[in-house]
C-alpha positions in Angstrom: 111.4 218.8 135.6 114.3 220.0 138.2 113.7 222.3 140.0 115.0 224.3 143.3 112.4 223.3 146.0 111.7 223.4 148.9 111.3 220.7 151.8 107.9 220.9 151.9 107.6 220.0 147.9 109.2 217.2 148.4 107.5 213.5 148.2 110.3 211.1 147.7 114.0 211.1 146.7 115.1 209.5 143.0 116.5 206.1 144.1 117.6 203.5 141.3 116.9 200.1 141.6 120.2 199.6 143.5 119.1 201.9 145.9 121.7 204.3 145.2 120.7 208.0 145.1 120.7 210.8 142.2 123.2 213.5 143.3 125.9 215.3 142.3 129.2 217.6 143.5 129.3 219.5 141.0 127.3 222.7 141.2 127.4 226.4 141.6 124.7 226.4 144.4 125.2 229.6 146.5 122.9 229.8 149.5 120.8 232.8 150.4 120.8 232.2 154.1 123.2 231.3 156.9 124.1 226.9 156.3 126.4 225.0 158.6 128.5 222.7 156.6 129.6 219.6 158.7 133.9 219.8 159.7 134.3 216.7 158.0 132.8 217.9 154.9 134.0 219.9 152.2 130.8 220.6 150.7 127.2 219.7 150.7 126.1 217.7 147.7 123.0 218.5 145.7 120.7 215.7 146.2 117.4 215.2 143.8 114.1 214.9 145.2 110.8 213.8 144.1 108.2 217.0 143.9 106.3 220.2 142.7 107.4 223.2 143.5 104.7 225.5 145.7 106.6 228.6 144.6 108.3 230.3 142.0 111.5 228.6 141.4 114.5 228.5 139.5 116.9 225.8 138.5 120.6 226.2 139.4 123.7 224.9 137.4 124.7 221.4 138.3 126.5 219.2 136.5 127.7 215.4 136.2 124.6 214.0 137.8 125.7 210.5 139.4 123.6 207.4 141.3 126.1 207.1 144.0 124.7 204.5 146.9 125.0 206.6 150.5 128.3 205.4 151.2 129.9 207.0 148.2 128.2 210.1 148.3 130.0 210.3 152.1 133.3 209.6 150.5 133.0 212.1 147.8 132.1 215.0 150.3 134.6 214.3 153.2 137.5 216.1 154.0 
């Protein structure tokens, strides 16, 4: 199940076997409160974690999940 959560929901991040992590770039993810997106960033990635969600919660659009390892998911959100 995929779910929006929250950070204390999570228990572990979905890592393959080549360590590389379950993400994606492609998302509608509008944020109800103030975020800080890093200058050299275009946009924040959605990034899957490991959990149950504590309250009620909804699941936003994203699309073309990928396993990128940590250096790609860099590349793919840098200006």
């Amino acid at each position: 199940m995929v779910h929006w959560g929250y950070s204390w929901d999570c228990t572990g991040i979905w890592l393959n076997d080549q360590l590389e992590i379950l993400s994606s770039v492609d998302h509608e993810i509008k944020r109800d409160t103030e975020i800080t997106i890093p200058k050299n960033q275009k946009l924040m990635p959605a990034i899957f974690f490991k959990g149950e969600p504590s309250k009620n919660s909804w699941l936003p659009e994203i699309k073309n999940w990928q396993w990128l390892s940590l250096k790609e998911l860099i590349e793919k959100v840098k200006r």
